[in-house]
C-alpha positions in Angstrom: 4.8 -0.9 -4.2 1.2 -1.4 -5.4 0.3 -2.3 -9.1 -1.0 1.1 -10.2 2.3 2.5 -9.0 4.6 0.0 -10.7 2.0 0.9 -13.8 2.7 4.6 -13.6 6.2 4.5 -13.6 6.6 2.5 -16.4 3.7 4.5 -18.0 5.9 7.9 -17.5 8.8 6.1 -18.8 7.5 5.3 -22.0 6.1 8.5 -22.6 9.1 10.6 -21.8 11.1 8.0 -23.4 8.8 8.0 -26.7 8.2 11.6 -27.0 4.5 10.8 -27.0 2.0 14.2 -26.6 2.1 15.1 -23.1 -1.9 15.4 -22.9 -1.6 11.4 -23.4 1.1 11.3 -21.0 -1.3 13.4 -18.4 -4.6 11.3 -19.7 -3.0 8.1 -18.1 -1.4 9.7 -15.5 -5.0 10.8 -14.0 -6.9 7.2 -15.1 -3.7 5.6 -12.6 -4.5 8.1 -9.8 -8.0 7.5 -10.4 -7.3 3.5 -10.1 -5.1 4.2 -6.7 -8.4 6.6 -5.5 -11.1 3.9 -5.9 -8.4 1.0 -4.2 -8.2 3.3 -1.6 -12.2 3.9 -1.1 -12.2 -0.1 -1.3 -9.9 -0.7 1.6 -11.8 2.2 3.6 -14.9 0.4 3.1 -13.5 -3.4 4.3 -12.2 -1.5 7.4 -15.3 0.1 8.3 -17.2 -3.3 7.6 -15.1 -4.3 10.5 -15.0 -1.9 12.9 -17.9 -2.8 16.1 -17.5 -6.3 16.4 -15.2 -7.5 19.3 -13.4 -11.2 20.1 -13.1 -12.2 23.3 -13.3 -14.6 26.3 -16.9 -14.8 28.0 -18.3 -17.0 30.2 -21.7 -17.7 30.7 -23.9 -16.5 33.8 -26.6 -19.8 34.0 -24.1 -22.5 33.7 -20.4 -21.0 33.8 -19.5 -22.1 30.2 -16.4 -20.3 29.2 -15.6 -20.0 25.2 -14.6 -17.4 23.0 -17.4 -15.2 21.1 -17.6 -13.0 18.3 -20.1 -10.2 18.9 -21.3 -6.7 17.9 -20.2 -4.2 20.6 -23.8 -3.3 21.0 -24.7 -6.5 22.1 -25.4 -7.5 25.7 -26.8 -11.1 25.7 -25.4 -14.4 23.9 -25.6 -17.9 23.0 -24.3 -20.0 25.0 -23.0 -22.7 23.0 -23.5 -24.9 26.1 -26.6 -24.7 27.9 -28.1 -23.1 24.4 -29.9 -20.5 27.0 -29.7 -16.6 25.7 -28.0 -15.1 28.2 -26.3 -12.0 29.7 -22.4 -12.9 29.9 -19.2 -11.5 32.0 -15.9 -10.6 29.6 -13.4 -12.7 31.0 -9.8 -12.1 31.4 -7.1 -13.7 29.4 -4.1 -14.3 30.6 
């Protein structure tokens, strides 16, 4: 259970407990869904930050070099950490 829900429960207990006004009770109710909306847009946004880039083995074309490379899927030529030539690479298979 997240912190904004743990919040709201013990938010509605103490109201209904208390007997505060309900309009309170609602006024804090939507600033907690509110909180749990924007955590939500955060997370959405780290995902999407994510989302295009690809690990994996390659091996290099000029020299053979074999390392693992972090790329943008729309990229088609790399460093090679070896040779230091920008080359086109072959995805290799790992076992």
């Amino acid at each position: 259970m997240n912190d904004v829900a743990t919040m709201l429960i013990g938010v509605s207990s103490d109201y209904l407990h208390d007997g505060v006004n309900l309009e309170v009770f609602r006024m804090n109710v939507n600033f907690a869904l509110e909180s749990i909306d924007r955590q939500l847009k955060s997370e959405k946004q780290a995902i999407e930050a994510v989302k295009g880039w690809i690990g994996e083995s390659v091996k290099c074309n000029l020299c053979s070099y074999e390392w693992v490379a972090v790329r943008h899927e729309d990229s088609d030529r790399l460093e090679c950490p070896n040779c230091e030539n920008i080359v086109h690479f072959e995805s290799e298979e790992v076992d």
